[in-house]
DOKOL-15051 format. One record per residue (C-alpha): residue number from 1; chain; x, y, z. Coordinates in steps of 0.2 Angstrom, whole numbers, plus 5000, padded with zeros to 4 digits. Example, Ala and Ser with C-alpha at 12.3 -4.5 7.8 and 13.67 -1.06 7.14 Angstrom:
<sites>
(site 1,"A",(5062,4978,5039))
(site 2,"A",(5068,4995,5036))
</sites>
This chain:
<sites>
(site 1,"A",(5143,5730,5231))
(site 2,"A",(5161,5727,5220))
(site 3,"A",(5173,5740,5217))
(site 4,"A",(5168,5742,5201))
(site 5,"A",(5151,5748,5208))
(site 6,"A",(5158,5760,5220))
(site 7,"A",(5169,5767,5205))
(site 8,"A",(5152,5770,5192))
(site 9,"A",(5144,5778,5209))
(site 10,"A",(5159,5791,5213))
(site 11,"A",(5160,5795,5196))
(site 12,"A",(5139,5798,5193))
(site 13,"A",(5140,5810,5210))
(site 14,"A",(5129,5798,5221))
(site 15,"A",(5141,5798,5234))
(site 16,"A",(5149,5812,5243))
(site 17,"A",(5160,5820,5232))
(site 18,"A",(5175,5822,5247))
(site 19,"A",(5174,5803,5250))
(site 20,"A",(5177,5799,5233))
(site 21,"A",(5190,5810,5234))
(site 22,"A",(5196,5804,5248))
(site 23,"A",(5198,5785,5242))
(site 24,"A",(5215,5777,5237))
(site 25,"A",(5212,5771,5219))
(site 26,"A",(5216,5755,5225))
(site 27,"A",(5203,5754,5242))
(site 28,"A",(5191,5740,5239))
(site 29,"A",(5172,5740,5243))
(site 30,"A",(5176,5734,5259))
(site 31,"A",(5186,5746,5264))
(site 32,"A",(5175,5761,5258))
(site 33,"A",(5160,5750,5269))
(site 34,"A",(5172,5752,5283))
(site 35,"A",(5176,5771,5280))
(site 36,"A",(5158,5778,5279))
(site 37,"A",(5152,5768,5292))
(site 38,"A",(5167,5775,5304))
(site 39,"A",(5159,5793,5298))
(site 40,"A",(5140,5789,5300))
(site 41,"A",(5143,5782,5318))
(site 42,"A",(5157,5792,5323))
(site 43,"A",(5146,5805,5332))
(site 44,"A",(5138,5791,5344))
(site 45,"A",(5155,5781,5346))
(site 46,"A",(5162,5799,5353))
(site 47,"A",(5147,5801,5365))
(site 48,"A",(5150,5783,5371))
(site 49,"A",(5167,5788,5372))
(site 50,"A",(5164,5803,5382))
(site 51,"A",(5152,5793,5394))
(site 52,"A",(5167,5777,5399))
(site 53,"A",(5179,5792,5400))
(site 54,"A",(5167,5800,5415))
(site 55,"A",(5166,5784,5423))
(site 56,"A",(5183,5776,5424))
(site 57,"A",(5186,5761,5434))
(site 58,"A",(5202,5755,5442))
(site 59,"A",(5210,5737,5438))
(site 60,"A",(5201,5721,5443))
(site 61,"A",(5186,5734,5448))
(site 62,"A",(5178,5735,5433))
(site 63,"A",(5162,5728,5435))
(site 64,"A",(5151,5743,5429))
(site 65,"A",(5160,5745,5413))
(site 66,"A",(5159,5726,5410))
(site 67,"A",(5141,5728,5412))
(site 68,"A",(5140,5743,5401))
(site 69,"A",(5150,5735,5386))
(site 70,"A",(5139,5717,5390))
(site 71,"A",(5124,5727,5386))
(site 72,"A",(5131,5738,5371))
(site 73,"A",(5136,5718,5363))
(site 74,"A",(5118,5709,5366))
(site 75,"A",(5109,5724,5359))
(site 76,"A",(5120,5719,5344))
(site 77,"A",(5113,5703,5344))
(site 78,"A",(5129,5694,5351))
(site 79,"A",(5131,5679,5363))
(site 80,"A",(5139,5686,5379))
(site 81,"A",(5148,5678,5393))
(site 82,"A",(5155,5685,5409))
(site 83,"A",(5163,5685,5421))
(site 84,"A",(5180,5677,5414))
(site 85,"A",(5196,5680,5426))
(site 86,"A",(5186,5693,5434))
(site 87,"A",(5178,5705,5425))
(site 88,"A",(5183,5700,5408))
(site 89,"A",(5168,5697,5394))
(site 90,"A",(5167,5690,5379))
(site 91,"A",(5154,5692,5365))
(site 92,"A",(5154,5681,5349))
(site 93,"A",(5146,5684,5331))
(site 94,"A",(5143,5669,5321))
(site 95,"A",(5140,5672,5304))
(site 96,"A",(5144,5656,5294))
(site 97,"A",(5158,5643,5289))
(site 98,"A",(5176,5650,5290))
(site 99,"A",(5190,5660,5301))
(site 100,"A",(5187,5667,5318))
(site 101,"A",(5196,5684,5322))
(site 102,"A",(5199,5689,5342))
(site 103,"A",(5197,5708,5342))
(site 104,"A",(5201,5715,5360))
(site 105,"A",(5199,5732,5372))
(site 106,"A",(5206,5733,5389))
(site 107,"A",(5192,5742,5401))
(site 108,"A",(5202,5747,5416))
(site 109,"A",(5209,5765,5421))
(site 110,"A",(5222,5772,5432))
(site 111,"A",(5224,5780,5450))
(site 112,"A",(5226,5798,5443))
(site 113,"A",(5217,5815,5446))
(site 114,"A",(5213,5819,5431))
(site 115,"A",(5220,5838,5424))
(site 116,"A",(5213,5843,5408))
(site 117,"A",(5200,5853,5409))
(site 118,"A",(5189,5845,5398))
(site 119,"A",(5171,5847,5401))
(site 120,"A",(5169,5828,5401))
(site 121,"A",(5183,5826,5413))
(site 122,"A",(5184,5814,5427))
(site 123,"A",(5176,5819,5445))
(site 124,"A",(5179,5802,5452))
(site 125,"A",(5189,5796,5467))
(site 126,"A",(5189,5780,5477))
(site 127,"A",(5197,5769,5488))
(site 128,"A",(5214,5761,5482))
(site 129,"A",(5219,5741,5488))
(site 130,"A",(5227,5752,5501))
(site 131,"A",(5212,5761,5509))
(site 132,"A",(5220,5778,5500))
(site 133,"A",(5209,5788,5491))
(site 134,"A",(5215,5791,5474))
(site 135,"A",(5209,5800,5461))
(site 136,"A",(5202,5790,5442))
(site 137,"A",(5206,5795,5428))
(site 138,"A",(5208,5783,5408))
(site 139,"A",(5223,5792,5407))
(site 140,"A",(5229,5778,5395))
(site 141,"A",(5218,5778,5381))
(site 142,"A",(5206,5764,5388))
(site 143,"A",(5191,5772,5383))
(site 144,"A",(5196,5776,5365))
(site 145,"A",(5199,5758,5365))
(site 146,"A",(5181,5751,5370))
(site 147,"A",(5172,5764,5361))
(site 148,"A",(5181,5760,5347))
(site 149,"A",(5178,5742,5346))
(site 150,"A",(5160,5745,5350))
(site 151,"A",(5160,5754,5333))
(site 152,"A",(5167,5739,5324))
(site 153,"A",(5158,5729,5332))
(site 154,"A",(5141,5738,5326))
(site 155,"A",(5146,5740,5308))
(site 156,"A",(5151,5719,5309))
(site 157,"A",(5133,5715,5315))
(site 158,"A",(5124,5729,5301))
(site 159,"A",(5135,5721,5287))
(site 160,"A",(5135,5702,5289))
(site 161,"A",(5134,5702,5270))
(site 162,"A",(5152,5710,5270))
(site 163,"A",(5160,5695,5282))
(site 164,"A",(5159,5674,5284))
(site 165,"A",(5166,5667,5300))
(site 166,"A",(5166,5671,5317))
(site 167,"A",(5172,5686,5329))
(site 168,"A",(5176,5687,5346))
(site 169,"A",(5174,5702,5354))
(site 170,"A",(5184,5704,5371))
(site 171,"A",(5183,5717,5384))
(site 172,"A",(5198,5713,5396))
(site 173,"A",(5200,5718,5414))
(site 174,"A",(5216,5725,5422))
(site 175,"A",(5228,5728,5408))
(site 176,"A",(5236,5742,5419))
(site 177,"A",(5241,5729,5431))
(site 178,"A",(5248,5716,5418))
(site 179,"A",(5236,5704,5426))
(site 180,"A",(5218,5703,5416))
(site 181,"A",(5223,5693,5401))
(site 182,"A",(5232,5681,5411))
(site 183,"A",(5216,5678,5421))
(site 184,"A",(5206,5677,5407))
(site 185,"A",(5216,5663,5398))
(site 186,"A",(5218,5654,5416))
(site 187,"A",(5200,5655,5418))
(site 188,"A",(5197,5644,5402))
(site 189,"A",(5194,5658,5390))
(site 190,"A",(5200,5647,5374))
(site 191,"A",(5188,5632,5379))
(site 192,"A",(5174,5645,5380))
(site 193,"A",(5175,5654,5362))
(site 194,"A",(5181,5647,5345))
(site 195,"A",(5199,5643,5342))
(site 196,"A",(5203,5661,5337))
(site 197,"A",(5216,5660,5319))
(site 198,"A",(5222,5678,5324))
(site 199,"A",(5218,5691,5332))
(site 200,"A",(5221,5710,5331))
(site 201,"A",(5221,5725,5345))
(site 202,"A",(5224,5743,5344))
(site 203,"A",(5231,5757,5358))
(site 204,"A",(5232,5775,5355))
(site 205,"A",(5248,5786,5354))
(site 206,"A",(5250,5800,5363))
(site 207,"A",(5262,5808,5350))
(site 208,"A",(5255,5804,5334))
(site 209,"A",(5244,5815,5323))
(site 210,"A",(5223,5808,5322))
(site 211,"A",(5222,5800,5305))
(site 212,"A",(5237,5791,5307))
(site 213,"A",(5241,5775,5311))
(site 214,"A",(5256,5763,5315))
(site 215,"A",(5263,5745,5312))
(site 216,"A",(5278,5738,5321))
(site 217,"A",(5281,5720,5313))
(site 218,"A",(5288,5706,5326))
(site 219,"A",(5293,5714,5344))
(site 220,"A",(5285,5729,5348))
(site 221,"A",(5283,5730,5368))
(site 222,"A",(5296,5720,5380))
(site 223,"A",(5296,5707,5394))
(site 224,"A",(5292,5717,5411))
(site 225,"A",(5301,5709,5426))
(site 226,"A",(5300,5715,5444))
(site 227,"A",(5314,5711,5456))
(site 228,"A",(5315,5716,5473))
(site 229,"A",(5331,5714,5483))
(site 230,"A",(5334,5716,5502))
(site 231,"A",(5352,5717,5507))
(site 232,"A",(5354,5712,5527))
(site 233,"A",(5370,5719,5536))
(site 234,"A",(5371,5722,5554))
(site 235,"A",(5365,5737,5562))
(site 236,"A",(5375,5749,5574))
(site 237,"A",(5380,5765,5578))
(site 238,"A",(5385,5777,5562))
(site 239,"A",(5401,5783,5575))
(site 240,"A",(5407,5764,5575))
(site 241,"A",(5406,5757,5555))
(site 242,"A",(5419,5744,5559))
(site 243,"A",(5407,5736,5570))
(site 244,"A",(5393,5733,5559))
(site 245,"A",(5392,5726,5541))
(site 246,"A",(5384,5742,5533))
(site 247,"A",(5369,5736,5521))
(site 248,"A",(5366,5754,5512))
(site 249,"A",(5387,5754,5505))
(site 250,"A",(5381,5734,5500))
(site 251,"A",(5367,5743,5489))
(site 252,"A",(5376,5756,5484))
(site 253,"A",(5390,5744,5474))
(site 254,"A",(5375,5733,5470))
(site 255,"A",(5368,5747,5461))
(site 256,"A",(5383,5752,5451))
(site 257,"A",(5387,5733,5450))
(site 258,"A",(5369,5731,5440))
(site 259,"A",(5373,5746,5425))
(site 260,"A",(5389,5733,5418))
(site 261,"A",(5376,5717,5415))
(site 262,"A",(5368,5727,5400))
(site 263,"A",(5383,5734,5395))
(site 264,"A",(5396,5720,5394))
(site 265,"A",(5387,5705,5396))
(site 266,"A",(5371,5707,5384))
(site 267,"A",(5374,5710,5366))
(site 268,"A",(5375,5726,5360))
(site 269,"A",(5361,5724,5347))
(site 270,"A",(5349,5716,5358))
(site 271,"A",(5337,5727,5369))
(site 272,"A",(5338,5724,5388))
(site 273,"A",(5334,5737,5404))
(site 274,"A",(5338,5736,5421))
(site 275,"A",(5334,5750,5431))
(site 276,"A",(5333,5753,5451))
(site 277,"A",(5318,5763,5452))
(site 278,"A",(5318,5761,5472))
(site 279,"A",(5330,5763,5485))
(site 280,"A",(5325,5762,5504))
(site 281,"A",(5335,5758,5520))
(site 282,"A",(5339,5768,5537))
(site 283,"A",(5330,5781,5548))
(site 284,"A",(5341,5792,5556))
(site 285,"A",(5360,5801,5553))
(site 286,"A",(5369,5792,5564))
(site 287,"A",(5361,5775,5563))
(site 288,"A",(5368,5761,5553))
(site 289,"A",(5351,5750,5549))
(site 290,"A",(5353,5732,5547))
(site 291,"A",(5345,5731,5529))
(site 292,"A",(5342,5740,5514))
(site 293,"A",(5328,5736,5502))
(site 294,"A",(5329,5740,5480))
(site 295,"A",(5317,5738,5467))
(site 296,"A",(5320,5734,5451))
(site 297,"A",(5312,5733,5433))
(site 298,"A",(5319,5724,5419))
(site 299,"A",(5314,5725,5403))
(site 300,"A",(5318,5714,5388))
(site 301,"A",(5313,5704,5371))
(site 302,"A",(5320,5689,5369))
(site 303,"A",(5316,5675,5381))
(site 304,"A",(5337,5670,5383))
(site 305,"A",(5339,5690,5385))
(site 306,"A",(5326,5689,5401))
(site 307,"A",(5335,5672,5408))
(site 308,"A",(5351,5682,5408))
(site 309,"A",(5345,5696,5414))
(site 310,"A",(5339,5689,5432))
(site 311,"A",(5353,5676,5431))
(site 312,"A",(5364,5691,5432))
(site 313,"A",(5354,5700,5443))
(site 314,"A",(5355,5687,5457))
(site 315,"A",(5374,5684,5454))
(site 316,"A",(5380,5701,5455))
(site 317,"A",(5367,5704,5472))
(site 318,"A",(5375,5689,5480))
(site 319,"A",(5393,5694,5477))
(site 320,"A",(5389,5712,5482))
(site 321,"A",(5384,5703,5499))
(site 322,"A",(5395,5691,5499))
(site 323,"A",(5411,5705,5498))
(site 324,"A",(5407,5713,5513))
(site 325,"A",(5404,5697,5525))
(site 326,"A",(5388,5701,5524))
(site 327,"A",(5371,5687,5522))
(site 328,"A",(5366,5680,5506))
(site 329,"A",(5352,5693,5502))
(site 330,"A",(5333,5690,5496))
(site 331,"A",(5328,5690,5480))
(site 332,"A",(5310,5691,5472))
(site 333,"A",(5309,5690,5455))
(site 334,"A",(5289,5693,5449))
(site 335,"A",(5290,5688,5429))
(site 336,"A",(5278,5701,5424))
(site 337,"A",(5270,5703,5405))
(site 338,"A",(5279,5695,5393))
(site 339,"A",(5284,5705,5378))
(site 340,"A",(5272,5709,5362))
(site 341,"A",(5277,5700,5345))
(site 342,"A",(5267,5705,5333))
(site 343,"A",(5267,5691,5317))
(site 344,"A",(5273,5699,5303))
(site 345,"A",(5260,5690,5292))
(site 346,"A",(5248,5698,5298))
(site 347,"A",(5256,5713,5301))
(site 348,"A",(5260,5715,5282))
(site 349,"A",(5240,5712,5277))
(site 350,"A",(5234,5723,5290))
(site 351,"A",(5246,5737,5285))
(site 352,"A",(5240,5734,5266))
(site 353,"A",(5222,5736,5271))
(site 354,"A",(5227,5751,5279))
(site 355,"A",(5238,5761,5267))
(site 356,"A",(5222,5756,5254))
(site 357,"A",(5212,5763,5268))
(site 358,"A",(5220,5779,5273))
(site 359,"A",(5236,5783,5260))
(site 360,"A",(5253,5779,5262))
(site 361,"A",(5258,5794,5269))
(site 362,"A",(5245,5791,5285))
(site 363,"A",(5252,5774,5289))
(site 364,"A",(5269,5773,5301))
(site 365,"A",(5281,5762,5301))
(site 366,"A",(5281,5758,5322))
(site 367,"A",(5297,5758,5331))
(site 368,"A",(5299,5744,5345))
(site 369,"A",(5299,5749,5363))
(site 370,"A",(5304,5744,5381))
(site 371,"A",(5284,5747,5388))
(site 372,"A",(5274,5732,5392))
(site 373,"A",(5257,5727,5385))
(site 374,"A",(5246,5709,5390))
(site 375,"A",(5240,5708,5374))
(site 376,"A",(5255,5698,5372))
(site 377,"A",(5248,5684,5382))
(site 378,"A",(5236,5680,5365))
(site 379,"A",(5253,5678,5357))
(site 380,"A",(5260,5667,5367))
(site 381,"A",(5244,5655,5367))
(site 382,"A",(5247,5651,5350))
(site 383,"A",(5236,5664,5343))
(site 384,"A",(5245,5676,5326))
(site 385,"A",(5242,5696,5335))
(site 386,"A",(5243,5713,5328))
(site 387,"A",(5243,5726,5337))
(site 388,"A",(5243,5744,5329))
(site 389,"A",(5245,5763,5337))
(site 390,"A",(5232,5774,5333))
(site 391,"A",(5236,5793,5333))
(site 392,"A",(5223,5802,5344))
(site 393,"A",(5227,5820,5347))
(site 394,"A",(5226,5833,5332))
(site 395,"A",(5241,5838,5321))
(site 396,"A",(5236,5856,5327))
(site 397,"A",(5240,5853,5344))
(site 398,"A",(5256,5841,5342))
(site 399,"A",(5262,5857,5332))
(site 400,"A",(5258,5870,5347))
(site 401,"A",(5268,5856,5358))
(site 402,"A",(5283,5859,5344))
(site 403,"A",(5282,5875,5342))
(site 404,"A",(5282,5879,5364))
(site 405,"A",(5296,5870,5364))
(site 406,"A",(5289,5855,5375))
(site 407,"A",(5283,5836,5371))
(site 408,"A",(5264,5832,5372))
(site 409,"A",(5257,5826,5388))
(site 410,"A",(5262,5810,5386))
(site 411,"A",(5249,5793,5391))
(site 412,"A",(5246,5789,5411))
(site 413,"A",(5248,5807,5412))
(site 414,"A",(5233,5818,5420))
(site 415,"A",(5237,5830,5406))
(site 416,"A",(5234,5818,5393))
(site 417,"A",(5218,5819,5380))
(site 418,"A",(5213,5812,5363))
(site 419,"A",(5201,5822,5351))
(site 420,"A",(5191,5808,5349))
(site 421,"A",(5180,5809,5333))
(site 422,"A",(5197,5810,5321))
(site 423,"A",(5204,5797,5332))
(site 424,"A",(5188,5785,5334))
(site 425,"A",(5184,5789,5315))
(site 426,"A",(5201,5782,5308))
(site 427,"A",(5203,5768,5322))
(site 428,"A",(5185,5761,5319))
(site 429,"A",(5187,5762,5299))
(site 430,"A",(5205,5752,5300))
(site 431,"A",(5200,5738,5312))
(site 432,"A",(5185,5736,5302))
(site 433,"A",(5195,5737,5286))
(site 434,"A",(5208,5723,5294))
(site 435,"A",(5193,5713,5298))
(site 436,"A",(5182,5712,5283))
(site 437,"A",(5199,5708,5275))
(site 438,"A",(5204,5693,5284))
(site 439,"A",(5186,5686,5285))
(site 440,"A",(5181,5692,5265))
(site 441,"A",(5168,5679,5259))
(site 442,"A",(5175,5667,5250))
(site 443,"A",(5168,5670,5233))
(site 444,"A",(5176,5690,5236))
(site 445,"A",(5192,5683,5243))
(site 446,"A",(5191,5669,5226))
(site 447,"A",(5192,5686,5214))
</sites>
């Protein structure tokens, strides 16, 4: 069916007058494929949805999830492999000669008792790494993520006619944890699947209105660097300083020492964090302990930007140490997920699929920021990503938050919530929008 077709049909009143209405002028068949198949499954999707959400698994623990979504992809007719860097899968639809497109969900939850009072709302504990037990909650959106690639997946296999090429779909493991898409690309994932020409991801925003949706061209998420520090001085009694080197007043210039690298040696226009989230050393009033341990995060963009950044780091450690006589201190840096660029060509086409899709007015223009997201990884192989914000909690509540004066519970929160048919509706119509776009037939993409 052309456009042409879907026009003589609006205007005869053989489909539902609201979705005519509802139509841009400008949305093509393929995008009104995309929009009433989001409605028709949207009521399914949210039961899925509502069934991952009581079931949450943490990172690298995800087995029964992959299962589930294993299952959910061969009853679709596609050809499944698992177990890739852990409890990553992949499910591939061939469907003739042309592009392949990576579409990819994160499966993996977080250690929090979850407080919303929802009916569907998460009852289950378990043991952390640490023996602990925590509470589990996908307080990150997670869900919302694999349900709603589950629903483009579906309408991909019910309208092969609509789409030539190939699609990956990729269920990843331990997002939360900056490690799963590292694992999976280590494990061979690129020699397992077709070379994918781009590929596009989704997560949800805590603060944006269901219906909308967001588009940051080039960075959107930053490098996310762990340093840990451990300052040695000599130990002694708290009555007698000048007979011990006093590793807690080393720290305490170190910390003050760190605030100058972003502020006089980092230019001003470029984004950098360095923030000491941790400070731990001594056990008692009068006793002066022989070390002092910090943590660090540090949070950048640009590759030169993170090389300066830790440079300085150690530099400013060292002279901290060496200023009071005291041993040159240890330094762990752990290069944690590199930060998100997002091609702007693809950006652009994705963001004209979608203001055809949903209105001007419903598509965002993102603004950068200093999280961290492995999608990035992708990127960095060699691969053109987009990833877009979806907005998941309804306008009524985000203008209750407003109007009480405080900001909505925001995500890794246990307050946090989506509605999810608004939100699985327009995420399932826009990534299955952006898809038929980029994989149109020839003979559609020729006109």
């Amino acid at each position: 069916m052309n456009s042409r077709s879907i026009i003589l049909l609006c205007s005869v009143g053989l489909l539902l007058p609201a979705m005519c209405e509802a139509q841009s002028p400008t949305a093509t068949a393929s995008d009104q494929l995309a929009k009433q198949f989001a409605a028709e499954q949207v009521e399914e999707i949210t039961t899925l949805y509502r069934e991952l959400h009581l079931a949450p698994e943490l990172s690298l623990k995800e087995a029964n999830t992959a299962a589930r979504m294993a299952a959910e992809l061969r009853a679709l007719g596609a050809e499944v492999q698992i177990g890739i860097g852990g409890h990553g899968l992949v499910g591939v639809f061939t469907n003739g000669p042309g592009k392949t497109l990576l579409l990819r969900a994160d499966m993996d939850a977080l250690p929090v008792v979850e407080e919303t009072g929802r009916e569907y709302a998460s009852q289950v504990r378990t043991k952390n790494d640490r023996g602990q037990s925590v509470g589990v909650m996908h307080a990150c959106g997670h869900d919302i993520h694999m349900s709603n690639l589950i629903g483009v997946a579906r309408m991909l296999a019910a309208h092969p006619e609509a789409w030539q090429g190939t699609v990956v779909v990729l269920m990843q493991p331990a997002e939360e944890i900056g490690e799963g898409a590292r694992a999976m690309l280590n494990d061979g994932l690129l020699a397992l699947i077709p070379r994918p020409d781009f590929a596009v991801a989704l997560h949800v925003s805590a603060d944006t209105a269901a219906g909308e949706v967001g588009f940051t061209s080039g960075f959107s998420c930053a490098n996310v660097d762990s340093v840990d520090i451990t300052i040695h001085g000599r130990g002694g009694h708290g009555a007698y300083p000048e007979t011990t080197i006093d590793p807690i007043v080393i720290a305490a210039k170190l910390v003050l020492d760190l605030q100058t690298i972003v502020s006089r040696e980092i230019k001003a226009t470029e984004p950098a964090v360095v923030t000491v989230g941790a400070i731990e050393g001594g056990t008692k009033h009068n006793v002066i302990g022989d070390s002092c341990h910090l943590q660090l995060t540090v949070r950048s963009y640009a590759p030169e930007v993170r090389q300066h950044l830790q440079e300085a780091i150690e530099r400013k450690a060292k002279a901290a140490a060496l200023s009071a006589g005291a041993p040159e201190p240890e330094i762990v840096v752990d290069q944690g997920t590199p930060s998100l660029y997002n091609d702007p060509e693809l950006v652009a086409k994705a963001e004209v699929v979608a203001k055809r899709l949903l209105g001007d007015e419903r598509v965002q223009r993102g603004q950068p920021t200093m999280g961290g997201e492995d999608f990035s990884r992708y990127g960095q192989a060699g691969i053109p990503i987009c990833m877009f914000k979806l907005g998941v909690v309804n306008q009524e509540r985000l203008d209750q938050y407003a109007s009480d004066g405080t900001p909505p519970p925001s995500l890794h929160s246990p307050k946090f919530y989506p509605d999810p048919e608004p939100a699985l509706r327009t995420g399932i119509a826009t990534m299955g929008a952006i898809a038929l776009d980029l994989l149109a037939p020839k003979s559609e993409s020729a006109e």
